[in-house]
SENU-906096 format. One record per residue (C-alpha): residue number from 1; x, y, z. Coordinates in Angstrom, 3 decimals, padded with zeros to 6 digits, always signed. Each point is the difference from the previous one (the first is absolute). Layout:
! residues N
+-----+----------+----------+----------+
! num !       c1 !       c2 !       c3 !
+-----+----------+----------+----------+
! NUM !        X !        Y !        Z !
...
+-----+----------+----------+----------+
! end
This chain:
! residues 269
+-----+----------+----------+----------+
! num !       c1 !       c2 !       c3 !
+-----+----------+----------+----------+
!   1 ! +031.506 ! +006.796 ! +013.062 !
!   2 ! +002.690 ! +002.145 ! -002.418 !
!   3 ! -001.447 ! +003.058 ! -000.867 !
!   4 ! +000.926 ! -000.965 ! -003.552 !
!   5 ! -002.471 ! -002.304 ! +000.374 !
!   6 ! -003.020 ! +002.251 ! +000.777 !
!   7 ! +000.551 ! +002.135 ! -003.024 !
!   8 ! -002.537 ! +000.367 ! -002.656 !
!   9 ! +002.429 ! -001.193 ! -003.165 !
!  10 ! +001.210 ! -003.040 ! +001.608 !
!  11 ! -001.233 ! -003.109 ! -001.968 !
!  12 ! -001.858 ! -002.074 ! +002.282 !
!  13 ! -002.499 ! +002.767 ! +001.418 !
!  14 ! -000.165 ! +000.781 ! -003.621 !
!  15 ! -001.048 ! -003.305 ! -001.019 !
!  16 ! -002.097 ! -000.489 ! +002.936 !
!  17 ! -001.693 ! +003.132 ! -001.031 !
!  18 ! -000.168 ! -001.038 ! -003.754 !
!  19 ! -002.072 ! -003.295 ! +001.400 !
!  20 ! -002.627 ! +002.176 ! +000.798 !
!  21 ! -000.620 ! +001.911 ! -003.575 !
!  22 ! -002.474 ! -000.790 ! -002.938 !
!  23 ! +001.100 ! +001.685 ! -002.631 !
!  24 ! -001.271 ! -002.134 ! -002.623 !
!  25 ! -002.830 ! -001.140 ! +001.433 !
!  26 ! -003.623 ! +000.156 ! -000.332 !
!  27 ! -002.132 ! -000.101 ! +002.232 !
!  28 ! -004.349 ! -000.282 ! +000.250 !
!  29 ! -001.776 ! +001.449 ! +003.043 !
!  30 ! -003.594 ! -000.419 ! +000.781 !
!  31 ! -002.017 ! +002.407 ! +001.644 !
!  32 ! +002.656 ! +002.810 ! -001.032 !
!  33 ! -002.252 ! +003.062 ! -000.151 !
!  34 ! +000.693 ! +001.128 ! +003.607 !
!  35 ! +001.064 ! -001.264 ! +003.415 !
!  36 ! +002.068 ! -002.923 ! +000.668 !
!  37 ! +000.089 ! -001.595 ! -003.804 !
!  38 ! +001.228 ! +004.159 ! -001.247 !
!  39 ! +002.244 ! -000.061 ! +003.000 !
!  40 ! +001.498 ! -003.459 ! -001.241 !
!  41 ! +000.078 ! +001.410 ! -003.531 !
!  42 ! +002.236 ! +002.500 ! +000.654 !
!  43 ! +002.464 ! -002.128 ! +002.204 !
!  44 ! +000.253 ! -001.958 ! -002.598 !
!  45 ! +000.439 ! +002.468 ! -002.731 !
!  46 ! +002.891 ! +002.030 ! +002.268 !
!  47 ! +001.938 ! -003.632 ! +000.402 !
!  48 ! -000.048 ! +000.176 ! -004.228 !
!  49 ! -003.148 ! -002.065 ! -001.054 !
!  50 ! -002.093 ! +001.381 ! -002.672 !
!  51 ! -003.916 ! -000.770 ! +000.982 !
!  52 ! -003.372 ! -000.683 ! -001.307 !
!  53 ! -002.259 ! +000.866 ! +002.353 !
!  54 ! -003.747 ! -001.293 ! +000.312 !
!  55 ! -002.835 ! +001.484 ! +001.717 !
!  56 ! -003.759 ! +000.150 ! -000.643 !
!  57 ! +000.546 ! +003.803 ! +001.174 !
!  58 ! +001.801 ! +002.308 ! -002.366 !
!  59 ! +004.264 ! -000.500 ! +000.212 !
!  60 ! +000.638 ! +003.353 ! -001.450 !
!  61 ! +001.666 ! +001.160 ! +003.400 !
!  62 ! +002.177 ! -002.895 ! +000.706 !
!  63 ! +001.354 ! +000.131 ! -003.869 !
!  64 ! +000.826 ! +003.658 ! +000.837 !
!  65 ! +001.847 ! -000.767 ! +003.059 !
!  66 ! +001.868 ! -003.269 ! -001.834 !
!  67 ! +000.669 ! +001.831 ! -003.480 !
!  68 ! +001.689 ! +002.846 ! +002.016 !
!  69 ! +002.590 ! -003.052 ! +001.455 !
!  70 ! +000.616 ! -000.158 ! -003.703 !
!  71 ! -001.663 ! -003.373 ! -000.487 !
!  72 ! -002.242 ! -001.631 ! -002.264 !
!  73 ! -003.513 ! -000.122 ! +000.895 !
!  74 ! -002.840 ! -001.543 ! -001.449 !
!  75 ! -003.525 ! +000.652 ! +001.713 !
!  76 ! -002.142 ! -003.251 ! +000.085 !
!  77 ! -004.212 ! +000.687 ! +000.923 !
!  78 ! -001.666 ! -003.568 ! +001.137 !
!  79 ! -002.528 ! -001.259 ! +002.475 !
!  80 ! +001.414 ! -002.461 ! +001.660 !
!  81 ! -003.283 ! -001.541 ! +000.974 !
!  82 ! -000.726 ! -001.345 ! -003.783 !
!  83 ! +004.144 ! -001.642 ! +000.499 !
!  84 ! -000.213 ! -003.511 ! -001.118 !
!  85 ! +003.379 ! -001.776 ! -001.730 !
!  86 ! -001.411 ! +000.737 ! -003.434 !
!  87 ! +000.090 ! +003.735 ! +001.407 !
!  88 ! +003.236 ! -000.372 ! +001.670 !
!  89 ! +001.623 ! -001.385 ! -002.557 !
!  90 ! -000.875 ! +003.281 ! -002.380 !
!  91 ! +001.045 ! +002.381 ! +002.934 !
!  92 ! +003.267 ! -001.630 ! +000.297 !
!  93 ! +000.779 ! -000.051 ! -004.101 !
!  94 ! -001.517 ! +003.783 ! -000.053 !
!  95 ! +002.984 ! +000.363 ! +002.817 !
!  96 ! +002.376 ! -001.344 ! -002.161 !
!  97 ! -001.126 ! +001.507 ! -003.240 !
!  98 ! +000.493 ! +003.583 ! +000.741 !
!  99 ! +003.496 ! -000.364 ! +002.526 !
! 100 ! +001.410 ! -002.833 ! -001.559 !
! 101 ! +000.292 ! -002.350 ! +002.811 !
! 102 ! -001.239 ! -000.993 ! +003.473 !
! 103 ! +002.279 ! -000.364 ! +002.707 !
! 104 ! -002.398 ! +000.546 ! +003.380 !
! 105 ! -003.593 ! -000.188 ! +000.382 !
! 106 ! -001.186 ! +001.542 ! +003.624 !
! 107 ! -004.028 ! -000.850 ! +000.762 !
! 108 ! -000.731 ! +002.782 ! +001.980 !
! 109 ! -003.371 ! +000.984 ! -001.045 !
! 110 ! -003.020 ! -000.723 ! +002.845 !
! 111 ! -003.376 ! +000.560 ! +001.025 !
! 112 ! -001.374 ! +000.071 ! +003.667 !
! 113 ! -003.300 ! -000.174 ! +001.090 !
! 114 ! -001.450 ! +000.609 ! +003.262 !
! 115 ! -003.094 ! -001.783 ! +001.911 !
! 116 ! -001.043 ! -002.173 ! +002.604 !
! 117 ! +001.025 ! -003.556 ! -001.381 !
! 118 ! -003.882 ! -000.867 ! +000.979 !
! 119 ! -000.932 ! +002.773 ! -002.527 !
! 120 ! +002.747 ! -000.395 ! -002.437 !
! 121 ! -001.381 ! +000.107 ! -003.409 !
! 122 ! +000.893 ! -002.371 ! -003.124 !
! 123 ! +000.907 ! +002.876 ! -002.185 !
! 124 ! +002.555 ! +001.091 ! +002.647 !
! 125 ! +001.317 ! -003.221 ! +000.413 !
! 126 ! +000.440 ! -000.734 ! -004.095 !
! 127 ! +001.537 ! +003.251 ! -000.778 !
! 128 ! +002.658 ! -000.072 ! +002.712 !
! 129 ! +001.331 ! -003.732 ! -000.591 !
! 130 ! -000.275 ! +000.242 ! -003.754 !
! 131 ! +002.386 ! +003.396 ! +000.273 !
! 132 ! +002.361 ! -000.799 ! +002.987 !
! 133 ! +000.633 ! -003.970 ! -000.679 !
! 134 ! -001.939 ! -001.228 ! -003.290 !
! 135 ! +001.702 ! +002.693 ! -002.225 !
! 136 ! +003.488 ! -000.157 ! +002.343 !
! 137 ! +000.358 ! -003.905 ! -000.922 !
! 138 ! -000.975 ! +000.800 ! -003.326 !
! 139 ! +002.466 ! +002.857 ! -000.822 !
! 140 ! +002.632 ! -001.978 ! +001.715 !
! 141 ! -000.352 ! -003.205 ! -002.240 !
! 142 ! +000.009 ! +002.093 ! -002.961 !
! 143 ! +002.892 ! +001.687 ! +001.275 !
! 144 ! +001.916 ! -003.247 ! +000.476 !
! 145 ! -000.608 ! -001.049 ! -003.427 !
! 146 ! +001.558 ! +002.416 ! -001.373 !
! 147 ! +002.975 ! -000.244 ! +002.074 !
! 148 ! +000.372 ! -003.590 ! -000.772 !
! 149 ! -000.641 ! +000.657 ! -003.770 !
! 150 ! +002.791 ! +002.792 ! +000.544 !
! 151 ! +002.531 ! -002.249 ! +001.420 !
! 152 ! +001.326 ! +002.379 ! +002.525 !
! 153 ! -002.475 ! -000.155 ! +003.014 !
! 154 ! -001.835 ! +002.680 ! +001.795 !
! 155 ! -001.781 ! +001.554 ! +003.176 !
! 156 ! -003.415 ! +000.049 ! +001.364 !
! 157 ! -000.589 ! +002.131 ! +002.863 !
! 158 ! -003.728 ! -000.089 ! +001.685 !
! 159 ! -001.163 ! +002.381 ! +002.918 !
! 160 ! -001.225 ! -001.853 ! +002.384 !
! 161 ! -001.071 ! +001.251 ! +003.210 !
! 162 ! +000.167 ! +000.378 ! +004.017 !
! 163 ! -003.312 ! -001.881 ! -000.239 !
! 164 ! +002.314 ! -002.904 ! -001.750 !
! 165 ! +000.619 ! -000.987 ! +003.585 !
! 166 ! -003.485 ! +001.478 ! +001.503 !
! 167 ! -003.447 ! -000.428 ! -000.667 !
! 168 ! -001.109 ! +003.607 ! +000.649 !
! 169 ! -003.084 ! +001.690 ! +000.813 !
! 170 ! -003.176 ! +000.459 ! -002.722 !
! 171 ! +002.093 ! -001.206 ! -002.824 !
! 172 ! -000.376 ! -003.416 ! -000.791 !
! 173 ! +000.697 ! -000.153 ! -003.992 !
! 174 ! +003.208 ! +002.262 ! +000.491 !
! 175 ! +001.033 ! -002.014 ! +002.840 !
! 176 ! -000.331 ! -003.369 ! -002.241 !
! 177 ! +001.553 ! +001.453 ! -002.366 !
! 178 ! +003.243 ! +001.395 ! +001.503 !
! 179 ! +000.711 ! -003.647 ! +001.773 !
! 180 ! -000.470 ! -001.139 ! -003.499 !
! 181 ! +002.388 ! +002.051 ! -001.474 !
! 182 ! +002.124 ! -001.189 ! +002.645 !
! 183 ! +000.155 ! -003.449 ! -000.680 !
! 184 ! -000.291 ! +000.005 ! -003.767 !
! 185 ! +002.667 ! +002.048 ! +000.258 !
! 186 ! +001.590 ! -003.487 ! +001.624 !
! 187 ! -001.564 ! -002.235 ! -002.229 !
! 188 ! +001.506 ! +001.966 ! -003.141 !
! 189 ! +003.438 ! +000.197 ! +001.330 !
! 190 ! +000.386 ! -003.709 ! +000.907 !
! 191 ! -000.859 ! -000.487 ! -003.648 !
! 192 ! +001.569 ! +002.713 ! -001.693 !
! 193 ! +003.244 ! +000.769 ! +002.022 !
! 194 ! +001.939 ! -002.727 ! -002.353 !
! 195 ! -001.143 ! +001.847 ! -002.879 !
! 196 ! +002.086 ! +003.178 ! +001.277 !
! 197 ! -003.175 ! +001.645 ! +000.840 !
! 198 ! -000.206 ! +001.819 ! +003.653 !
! 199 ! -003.812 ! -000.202 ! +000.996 !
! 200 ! -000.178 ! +002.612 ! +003.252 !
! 201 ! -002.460 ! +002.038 ! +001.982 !
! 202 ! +000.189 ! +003.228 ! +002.196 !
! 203 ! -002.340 ! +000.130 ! +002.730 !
! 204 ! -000.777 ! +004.053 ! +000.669 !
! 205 ! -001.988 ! +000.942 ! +003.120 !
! 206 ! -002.079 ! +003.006 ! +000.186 !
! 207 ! +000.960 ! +002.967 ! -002.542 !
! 208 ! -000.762 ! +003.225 ! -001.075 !
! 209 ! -002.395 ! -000.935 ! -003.083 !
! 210 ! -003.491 ! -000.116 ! -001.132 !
! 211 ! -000.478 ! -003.167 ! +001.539 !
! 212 ! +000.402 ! +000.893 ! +003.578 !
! 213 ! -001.916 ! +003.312 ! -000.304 !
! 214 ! -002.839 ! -000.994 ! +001.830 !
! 215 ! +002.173 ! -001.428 ! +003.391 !
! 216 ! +002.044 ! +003.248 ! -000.262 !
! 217 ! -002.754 ! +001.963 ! +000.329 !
! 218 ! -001.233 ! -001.239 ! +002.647 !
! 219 ! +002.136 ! +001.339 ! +002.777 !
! 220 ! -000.988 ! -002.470 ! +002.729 !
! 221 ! +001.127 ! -003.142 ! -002.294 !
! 222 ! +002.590 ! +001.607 ! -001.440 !
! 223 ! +001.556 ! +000.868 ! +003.184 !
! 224 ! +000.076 ! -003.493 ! +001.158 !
! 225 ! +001.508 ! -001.722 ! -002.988 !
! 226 ! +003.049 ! +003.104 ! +000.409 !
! 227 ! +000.495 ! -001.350 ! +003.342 !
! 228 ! -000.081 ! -003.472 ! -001.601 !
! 229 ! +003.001 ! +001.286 ! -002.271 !
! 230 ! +003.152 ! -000.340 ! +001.554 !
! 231 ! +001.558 ! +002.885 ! -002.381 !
! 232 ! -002.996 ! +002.053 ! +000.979 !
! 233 ! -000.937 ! +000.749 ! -003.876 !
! 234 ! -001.947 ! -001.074 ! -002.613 !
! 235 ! +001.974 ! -001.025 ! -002.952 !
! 236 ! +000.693 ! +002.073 ! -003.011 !
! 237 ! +000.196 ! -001.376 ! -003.377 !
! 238 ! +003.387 ! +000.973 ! -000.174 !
! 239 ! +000.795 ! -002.356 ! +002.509 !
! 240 ! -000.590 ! -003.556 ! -002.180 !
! 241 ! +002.427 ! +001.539 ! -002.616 !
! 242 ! +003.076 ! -001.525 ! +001.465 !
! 243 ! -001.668 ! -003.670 ! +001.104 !
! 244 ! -001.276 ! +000.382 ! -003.330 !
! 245 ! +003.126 ! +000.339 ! -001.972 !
! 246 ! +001.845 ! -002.800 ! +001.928 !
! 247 ! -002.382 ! -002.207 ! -001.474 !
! 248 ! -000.176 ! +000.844 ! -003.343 !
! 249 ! +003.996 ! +000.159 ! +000.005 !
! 250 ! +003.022 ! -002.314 ! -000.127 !
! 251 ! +000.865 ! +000.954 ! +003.393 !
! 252 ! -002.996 ! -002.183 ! +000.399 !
! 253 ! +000.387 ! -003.050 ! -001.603 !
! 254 ! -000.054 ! -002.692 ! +002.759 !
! 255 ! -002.703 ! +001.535 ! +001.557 !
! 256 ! -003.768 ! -002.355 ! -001.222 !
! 257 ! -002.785 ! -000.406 ! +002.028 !
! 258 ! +000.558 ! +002.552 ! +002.404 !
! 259 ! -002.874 ! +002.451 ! +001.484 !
! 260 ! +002.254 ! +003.252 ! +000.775 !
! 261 ! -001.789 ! +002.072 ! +002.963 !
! 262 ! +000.174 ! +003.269 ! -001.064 !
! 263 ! -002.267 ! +001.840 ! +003.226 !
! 264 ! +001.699 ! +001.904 ! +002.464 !
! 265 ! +000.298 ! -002.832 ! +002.419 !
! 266 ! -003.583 ! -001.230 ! -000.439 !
! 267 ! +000.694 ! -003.475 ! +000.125 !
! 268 ! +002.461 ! -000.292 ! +002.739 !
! 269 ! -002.061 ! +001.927 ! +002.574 !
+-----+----------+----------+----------+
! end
């Protein structure tokens, strides 16, 4: 290739890049206080989105973080658990309310729960689908909606999981859940794809967050599942910010339905 082609000013690497910003945009993110939904947060806020982010923990650090990018932020406290459409529907106007718009709606917030399946109890098994697939369906109807009311079409974004494609060990709800996730995430886009809406999931592996705490510390299982890893890691937050923004961006527009592996080679080992 020319070198006048590889240089920063010429147009198509510019517009190539310009597919890939949301300035503009607005975006909601569940489970935003911390880990992977803060990590997502801020991705999205660098690429240009302003973000209202929703926790049942204090947001007050990731609105920090994202009002230092210079964008707007609106801090949004809900327990997913009580998330019916009636509920959804008022988180989604709230959304709109205060930023004017909603362009991208990423369910990220989850609960795990660990035990025996044999000893599994009912509460654990409620709270886990009614935040990771009740309140994810939910949000993302509500979400669609709008973007149909708008006339101008959206993105939904779910995280799914490794355990989309696995069943997992001592963690039957979040298992259920996360191949839920998976195919609703299906089931929405054959539906919704005609309506200009991109329903999508990332699939993370094992990262560096409050849910994997207890494997991590335990140096004999933690260990294993590094071998496991063909990048030899655990994932960083940091590291669903670009998977994340190709979703929610026109550089990703004729991607629906897919379940984007985002875990160090998990998968494929």
């Amino acid at each position: 290739m020319d070198k006048g082609h590889r240089g920063a000013g010429h147009p198509l690497l510019m517009s190539v890049l310009d597919d890939f910003k949301l300035d503009g945009k607005v975006a909601l993110v569940t489970g935003a206080a911390r880990g992977l939904g803060q990590g997502i947060a801020l991705g999205l806020a660098e690429a240009g989105a302003d973000v209202a982010a929703l926790d049942i923990l204090p947001v007050d650090e990731t609105g920090e973080k994202i009002s230092a990018l210079g964008r707007c932020f609106h801090p949004m406290n809900h327990d997913l658990r009580e998330t019916k459409a009636e509920r959804a529907v008022e988180i989604v106007s709230e959304c709109v309310s205060e930023l004017g718009r909603l362009d991208i709606l990423v369910n990220n917030a989850g609960l795990i729960r660990r035990a025996p399946a044999l000893d599994f109890g009912e509460e654990d098994w409620e709270d886990v689908i009614s935040v990771n697939l009740s309140a994810a369906f939910y949000l993302s109807q509500a979400a669609a909606r709008n973007y149909v009311d708008a006339g101008r079409g959206g993105k939904i974004i779910s995280t799914a999981s490794v355990l989309s494609s696995q069943g997992g060990i001592t963690v039957p709800s979040y298992a259920a859940t996360k191949a839920g996730i998976a195919n609703l995430t299906r089931a929405l886009a054959n539906e919704w794809a005609s309506l200009g809406i991109n329903v999508n999931a990332i699939a993370p592996s094992y990262f560096t967050t409050e849910l994997t705490s207890a494997i991590r510390e335990d140096t004999e299982r933690s260990d294993a599942l590094l071998v496991r890893i063909p990048a030899g890691r655990y994932g960083e937050p940091e590291d669903l910010k670009g998977a994340v923004v190709l979703l929610s961006s026109a550089a990703g527009d004729f991607i629906h339905g897919t379940i984007l592996p985002v875990d160090g080679g998990w998968l494929g080992r």
